[in-house]
N, C-alpha and C positions, 0 to 999 in steps of 0.2 A: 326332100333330099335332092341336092343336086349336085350335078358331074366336080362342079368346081369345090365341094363340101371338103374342106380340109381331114383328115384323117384322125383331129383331136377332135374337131367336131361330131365327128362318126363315132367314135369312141363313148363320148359322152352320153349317147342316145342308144349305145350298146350296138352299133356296127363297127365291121371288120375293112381298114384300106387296107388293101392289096394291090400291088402294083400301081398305087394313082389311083383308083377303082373303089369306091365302098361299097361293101358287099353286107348283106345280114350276116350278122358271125355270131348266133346264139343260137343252142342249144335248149330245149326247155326240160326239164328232169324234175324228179322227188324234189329235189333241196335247191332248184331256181333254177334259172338260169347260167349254162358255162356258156365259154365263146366257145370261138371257133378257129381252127388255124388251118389252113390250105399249105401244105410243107410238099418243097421238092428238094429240099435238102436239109442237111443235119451238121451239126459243131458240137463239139466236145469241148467241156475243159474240165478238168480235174484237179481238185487241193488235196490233203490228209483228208481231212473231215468229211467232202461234198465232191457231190459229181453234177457238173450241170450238162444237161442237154439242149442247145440251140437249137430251135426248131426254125428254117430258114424258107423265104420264098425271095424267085428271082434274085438269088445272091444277098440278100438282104434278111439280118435277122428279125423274126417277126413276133417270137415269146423265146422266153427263158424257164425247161422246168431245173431246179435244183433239189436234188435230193439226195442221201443217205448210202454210202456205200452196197448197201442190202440192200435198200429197193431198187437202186439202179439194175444189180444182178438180175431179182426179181422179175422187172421190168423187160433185160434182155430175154431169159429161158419164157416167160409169157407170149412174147412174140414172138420165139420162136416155136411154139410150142400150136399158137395162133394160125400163122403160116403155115405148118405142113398140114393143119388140119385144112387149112383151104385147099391145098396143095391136094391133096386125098380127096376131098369132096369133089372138087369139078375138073381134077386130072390136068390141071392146068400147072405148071412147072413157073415159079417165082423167080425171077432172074434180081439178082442185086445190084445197083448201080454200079459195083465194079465187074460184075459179069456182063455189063455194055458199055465198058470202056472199050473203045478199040486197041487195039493189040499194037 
């Protein structure tokens, strides 16, 4: 691999570019292989039917999940649900990206 490896080429071989940068972005599990996404930020968009989630790094989108009105719910009370348990375990307070907007 190298520095100059284009990001389709990364892909190909099951690495993750980020920023210019290819990184390993697999996962290895029961049922294979997933990637992997590095996100400091998040997009929305919503139709009738589906809710998608941008998963974004450096202002750049980097996967797309789409899902089900129900799972997306799902998906929100899991994480939040996720969180306070962290939250409780190591007493440590979760601040959310609009709780470090400045004022």
């Amino acid at each position: 691999m190298s520095v100059s490896e284009s990001p389709q080429e990364a892909a190909s071989e099951g690495r993750l570019a980020i920023g210019g940068i290819v990184q390993h972005g697999l996962i290895s599990t029961e049922a294979g292989n997933v990637p992997v996404f590095i996100v400091n930020g998040l997009g929305f968009v919503v139709s009738q039917t589906e809710m998608t989630l941008m998963l974004m790094f450096a202002n750049r989108p980097s996967a797309a999940v789409i899902m089900a009105p129900a799972m997306a719910k799902t998906l929100g009370e899991s994480l939040l649900k996720l969180v306070a348990e962290y939250e409780t375990k190591t007493g440590q307070v979760v601040k959310s990206s609009s709780d470090l907007q400045p004022a």
